[in-house]
C-alpha positions as CSV (number, residue, x, y, z in Angstrom):
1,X,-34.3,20.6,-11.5
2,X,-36.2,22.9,-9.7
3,X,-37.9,20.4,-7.6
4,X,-34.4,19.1,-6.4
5,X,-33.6,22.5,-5.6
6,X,-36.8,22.8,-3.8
7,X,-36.3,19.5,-1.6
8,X,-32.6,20.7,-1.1
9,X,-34.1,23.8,0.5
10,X,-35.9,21.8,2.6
11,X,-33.5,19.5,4.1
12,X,-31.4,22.5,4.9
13,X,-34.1,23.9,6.2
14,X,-34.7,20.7,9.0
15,X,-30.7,20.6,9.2
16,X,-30.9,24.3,10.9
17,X,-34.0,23.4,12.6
18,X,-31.9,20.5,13.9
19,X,-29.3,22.4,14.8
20,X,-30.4,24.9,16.9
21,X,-32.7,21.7,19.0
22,X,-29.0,20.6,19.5
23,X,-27.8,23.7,20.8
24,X,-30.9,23.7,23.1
25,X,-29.8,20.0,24.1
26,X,-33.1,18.2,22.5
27,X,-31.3,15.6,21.1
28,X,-34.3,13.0,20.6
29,X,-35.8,16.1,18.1
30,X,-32.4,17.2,16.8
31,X,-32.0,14.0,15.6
32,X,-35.5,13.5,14.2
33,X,-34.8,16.4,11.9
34,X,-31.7,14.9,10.9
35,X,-33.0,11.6,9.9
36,X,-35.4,13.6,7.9
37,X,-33.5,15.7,6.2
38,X,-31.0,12.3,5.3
39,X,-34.2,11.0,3.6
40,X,-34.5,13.4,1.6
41,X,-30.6,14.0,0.8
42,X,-31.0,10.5,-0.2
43,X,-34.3,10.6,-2.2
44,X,-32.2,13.1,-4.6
45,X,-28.8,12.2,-4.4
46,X,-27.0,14.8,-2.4
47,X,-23.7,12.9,-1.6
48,X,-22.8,16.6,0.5
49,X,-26.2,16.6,2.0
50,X,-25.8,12.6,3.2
51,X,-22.2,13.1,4.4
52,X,-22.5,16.0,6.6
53,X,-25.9,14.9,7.9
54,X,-24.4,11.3,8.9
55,X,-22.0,13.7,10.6
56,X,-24.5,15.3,12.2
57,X,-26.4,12.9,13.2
58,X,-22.8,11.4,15.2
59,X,-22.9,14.4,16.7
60,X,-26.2,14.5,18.5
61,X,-25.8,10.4,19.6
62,X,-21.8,11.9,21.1
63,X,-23.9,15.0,22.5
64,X,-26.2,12.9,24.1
65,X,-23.5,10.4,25.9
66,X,-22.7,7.1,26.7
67,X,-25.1,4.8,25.7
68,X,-26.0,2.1,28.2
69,X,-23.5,-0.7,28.7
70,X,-21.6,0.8,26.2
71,X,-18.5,2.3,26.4
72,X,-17.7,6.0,27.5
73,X,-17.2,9.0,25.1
74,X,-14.3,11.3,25.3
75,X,-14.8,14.8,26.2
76,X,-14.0,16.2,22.5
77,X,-15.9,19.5,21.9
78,X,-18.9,18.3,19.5
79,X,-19.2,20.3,16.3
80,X,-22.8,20.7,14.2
81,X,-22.1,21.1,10.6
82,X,-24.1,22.7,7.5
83,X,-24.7,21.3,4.1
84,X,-21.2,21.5,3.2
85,X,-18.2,19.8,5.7
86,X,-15.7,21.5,3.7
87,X,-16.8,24.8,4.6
88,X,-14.5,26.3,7.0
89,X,-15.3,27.0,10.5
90,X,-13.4,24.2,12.3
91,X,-14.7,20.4,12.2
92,X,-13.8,17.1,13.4
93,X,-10.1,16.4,14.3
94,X,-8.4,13.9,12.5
95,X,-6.3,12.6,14.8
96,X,-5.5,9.1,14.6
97,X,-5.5,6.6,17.1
């Protein structure tokens, strides 16, 4: 058990490092961090860890723009989440289109 707790600690440790790379508007290293911390999520089994990285890693690819010949990207503020998406502190709307 410990070792799970010790590669949760990690992940969340790459998932901060990735978030403040998005607040600095790196988005190519944000999003490195993010696809490692997702490994290793996924190595143990942290269904929390996975979702709210996936999440994440929407974020950083919406942060960064439209991709080319794609279509555009509304102007919807973009929101970086922790471990946990059900922690308070606003989120994604759930509007439905």
């Amino acid at each position: 058990m410990s070792d799970e707790k010790s590669a949760s600690q990690v992940a969340d440790e790459l998932v901060e490092k990735a978030h403040k790379k998005f607040q600095n508007k790196n988005y190519t290293a944000a999003l490195q961090l993010c696809q490692a911390a997702l490994a290793i999520y996924e190595g143990i089994g942290n269904p929390v860890g996975i979702e709210s990285t996936l999440i994440n890693i929407g974020q950083i690819f919406r942060g960064r723009g439209p991709i080319a010949g794609g279509g555009g990207i509304d102007d919807q503020p973009t929101v970086f989440r922790g471990r946990d998406p059900r922690a308070g502190g606003g989120g994604i709307d759930d509007r439905r289109d």
